[in-house]
N, C-alpha and C positions, 0 to 999 in steps of 0.2 A: 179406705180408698174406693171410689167409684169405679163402676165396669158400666162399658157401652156397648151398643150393638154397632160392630163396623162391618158398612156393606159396601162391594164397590161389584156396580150393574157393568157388565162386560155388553158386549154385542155376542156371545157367544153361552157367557158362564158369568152367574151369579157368585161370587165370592162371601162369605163374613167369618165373624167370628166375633170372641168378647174381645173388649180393647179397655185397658185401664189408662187410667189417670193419665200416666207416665208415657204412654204408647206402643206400652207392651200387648203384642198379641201374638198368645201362640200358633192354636189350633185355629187353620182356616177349613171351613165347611165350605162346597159347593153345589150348584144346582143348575141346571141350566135357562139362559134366562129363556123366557116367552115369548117368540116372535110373532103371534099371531092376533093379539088385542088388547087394550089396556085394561078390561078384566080380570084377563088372566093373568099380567104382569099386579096386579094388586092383591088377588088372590095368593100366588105365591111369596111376594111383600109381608102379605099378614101370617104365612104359615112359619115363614121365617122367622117374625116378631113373635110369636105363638110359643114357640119353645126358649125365648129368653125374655118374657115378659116380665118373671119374677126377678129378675134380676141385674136388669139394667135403669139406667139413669136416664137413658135417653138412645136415642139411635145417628150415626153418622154416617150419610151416604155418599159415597161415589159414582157419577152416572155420566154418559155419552149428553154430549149437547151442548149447543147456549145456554148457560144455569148462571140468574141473576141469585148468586150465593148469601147476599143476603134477607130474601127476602121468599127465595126458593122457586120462583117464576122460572117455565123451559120454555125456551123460544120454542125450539125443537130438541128431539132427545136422539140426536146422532141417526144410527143404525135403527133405533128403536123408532119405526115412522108414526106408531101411534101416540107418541107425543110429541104435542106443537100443542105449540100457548096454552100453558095450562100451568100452575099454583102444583109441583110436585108436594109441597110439606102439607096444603090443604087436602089432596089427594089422597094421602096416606095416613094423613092422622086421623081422618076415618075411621082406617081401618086397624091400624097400630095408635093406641094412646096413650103416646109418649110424646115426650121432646123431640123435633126432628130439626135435623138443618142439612142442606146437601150441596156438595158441590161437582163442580166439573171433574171430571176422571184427569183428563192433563194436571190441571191446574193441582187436584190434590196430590200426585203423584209429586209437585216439584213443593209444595207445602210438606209435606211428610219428609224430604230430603232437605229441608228448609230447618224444621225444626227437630229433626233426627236423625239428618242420615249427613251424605255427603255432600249438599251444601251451607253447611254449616260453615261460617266466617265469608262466605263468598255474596260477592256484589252484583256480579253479572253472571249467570248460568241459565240452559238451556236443558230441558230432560225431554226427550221423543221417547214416548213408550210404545212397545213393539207387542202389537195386537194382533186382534184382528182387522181394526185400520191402524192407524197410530194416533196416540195422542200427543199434546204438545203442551207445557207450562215454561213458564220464562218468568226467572227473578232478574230485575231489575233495581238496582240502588238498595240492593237487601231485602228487597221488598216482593211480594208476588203484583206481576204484571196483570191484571184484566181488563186493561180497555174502555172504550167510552161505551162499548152495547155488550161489555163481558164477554168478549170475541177473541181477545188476544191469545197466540198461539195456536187456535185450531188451524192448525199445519194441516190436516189431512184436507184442507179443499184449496192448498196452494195449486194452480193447474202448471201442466207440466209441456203444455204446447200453447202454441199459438194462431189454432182455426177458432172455429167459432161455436164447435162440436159441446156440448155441456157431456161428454162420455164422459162415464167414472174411471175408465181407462185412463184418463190423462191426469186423475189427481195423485197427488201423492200418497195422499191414504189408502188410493185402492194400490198405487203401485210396490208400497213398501207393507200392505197389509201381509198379513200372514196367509190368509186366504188363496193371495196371487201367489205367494212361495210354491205354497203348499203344491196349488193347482198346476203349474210349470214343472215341477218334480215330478208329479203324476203322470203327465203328458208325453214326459222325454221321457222316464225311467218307468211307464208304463204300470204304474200302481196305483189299484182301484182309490180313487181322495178319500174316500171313508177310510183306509184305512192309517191313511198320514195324518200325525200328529209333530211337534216339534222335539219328543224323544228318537222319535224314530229316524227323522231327518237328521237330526247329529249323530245318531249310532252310525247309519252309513257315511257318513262325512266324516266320521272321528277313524272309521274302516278305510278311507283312501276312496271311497264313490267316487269318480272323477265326472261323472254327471253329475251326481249331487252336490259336489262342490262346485261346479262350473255355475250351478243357479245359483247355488250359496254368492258367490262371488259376483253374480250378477246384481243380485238383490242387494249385497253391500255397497257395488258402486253405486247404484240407484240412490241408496242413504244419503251415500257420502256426498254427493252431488250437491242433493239439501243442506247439507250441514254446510259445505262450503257457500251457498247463499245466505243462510240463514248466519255463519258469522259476518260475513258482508255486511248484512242489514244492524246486525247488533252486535257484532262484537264482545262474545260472553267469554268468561275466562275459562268456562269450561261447558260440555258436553255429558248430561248422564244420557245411560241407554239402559230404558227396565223394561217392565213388562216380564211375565216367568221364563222367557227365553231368554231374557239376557245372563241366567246366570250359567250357561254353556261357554266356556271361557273361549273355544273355537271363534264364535261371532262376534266377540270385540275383538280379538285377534285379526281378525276379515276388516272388522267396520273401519279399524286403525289404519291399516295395510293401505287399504281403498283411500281412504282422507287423506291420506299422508302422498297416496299419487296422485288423484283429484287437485291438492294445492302444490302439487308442480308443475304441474302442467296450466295449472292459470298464476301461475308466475308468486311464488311467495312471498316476494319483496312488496308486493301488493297490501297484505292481510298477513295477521300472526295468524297461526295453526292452534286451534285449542286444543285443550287436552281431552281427550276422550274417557271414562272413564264408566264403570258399571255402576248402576242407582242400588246404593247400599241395600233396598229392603227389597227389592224386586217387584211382587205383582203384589207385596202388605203395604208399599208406599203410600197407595192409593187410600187406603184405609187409615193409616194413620195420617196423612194429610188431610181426611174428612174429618177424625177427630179434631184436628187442629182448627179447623174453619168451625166446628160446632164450638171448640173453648175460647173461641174469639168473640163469634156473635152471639155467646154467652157470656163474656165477660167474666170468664173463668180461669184461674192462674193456670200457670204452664210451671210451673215448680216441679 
């Protein structure tokens, strides 16, 4: 049985690990990624590759951006601004010389639930992973949705008013990112941001913080708002919510709560309610959804 190298680029945290065949992956490694040049985002690419050179078949990545998946072309790479138009697989096989194939972070999150997780038998679903922005992939007809420029799904630059402002304030990504939680929790409950992470924010919310749930609960209407557009627009039969925080059962509890008044208040007889439900593999989605696109545009069984 083959083993891969699966990576999936955060805006915050490099993830990997080995990934088999099958899309078993235990141990995930992390690193932080490199925000300051494409250098040094290659650099630590290759130190990565470095320690599982001997042993892998090939590498399968996860990355922020417009990612023409089969052919590895990034419009741009999300968060990461020093990539724009640029050949990621020619990039890298430079410096790692292996097999590479990479796809978008949304999209492989709802391919990994696709062909492993919980959307498995389903036609129409929606998965928002809860980041540092969010990401967004959409099966449609059984099928992964991307678009006529590979675009479909990035939800995080849906805008969220209507002036003329390009602020990142008004996108969704920044508003339902983790970053803004984070930063808002800070601000009222007066704790230095370095020191908030998303354990700490559930310990005092699982403690009864009634500020900290007052953001929690803010942040979840925010969600839910989108998800009742976004079934508008498409109409999925279900909702996953990953990213590593979603598996705090608190926040689907919230996310549910919030949707379930969001669609009564815009009148239910309108629109069904989908089911919400948590992305079976969490923040390994991503990674095993990158394997999936690499045994695709390999032409490699999925048995």
């Amino acid at each position: 049985m083959a083993d891969y190298l699966g990576v999936d680029i955060g805006g915050t945290q490099i993830k990997y690990g080995l990934i088999n065949d099958e899309g078993c992956i235990d141990i995930v490694e992390k690193r932080e990624t490199p925000m300051d040049s494409l250098d040094s985002f290659v650099r630590v690419m290759g130190e990565i590759y470095d320690d599982y050179a001997d042993e892998i078949e090939g590498m399968a990545i996860s990355m922020p951006g417009i990612i023409h998946s089969r052919t590895g072309f990034a419009v741009h790479g999300g968060t990461l601004d020093y990539i724009k138009n640029m050949n990621m697989i020619s990039l890298l096989e430079e410096r790692c010389p292996t097999t590479i194939h990479v796809e978008n972070d949304g999209k492989a999150a709802a391919l990994g639930e696709l062909w492993k997780g919980n959307f498995i038998g389903v036609e129409n679903g929606v998965i928002l992973v809860l980041g540092t922005g969010i990401g967004g992939g959409i099966i449609s007809n059984g099928k992964l949705l991307k678009g006529n420029h590979y675009s479909a799904g990035e939800v995080s630059f849906i805008k969220t008013n209507s002036d003329r402002s390009s602020d990142e304030d008004y996108m969704f990504g920044f508003q339902t990112g983790l970053r803004k939680l984070f930063k808002t929790i800070s601000n009222r409950c007066e704790i230095p941001l370095n020191q908030i992470d998303g354990h700490l924010v559930f310990q005092y919310a699982n403690e009864g913080n009634l500020e900290v749930l007052t953001c929690l609960n803010e942040y979840c209407r925010t969600l839910a708002i989108q998800i009742f557009n976004l079934q508008a627009i498409l109409d999925p039969e279900k909702f996953l919510i990953g990213g590593g925080i979603s598996k705090q059962p608190l926040l689907l509890e919230l996310i549910k709560k919030s949707v379930a008044e969001v669609f009564k208040e815009k009148n239910t007889e309108l629109f069904y309610a989908p089911l919400i439900e948590k992305s079976k593999h969490g923040n390994k989605a991503n990674i095993i959804g990158a394997l999936y696109n690499y045994k695709k545009n390999e032409q490699l069984s999925f048995e």
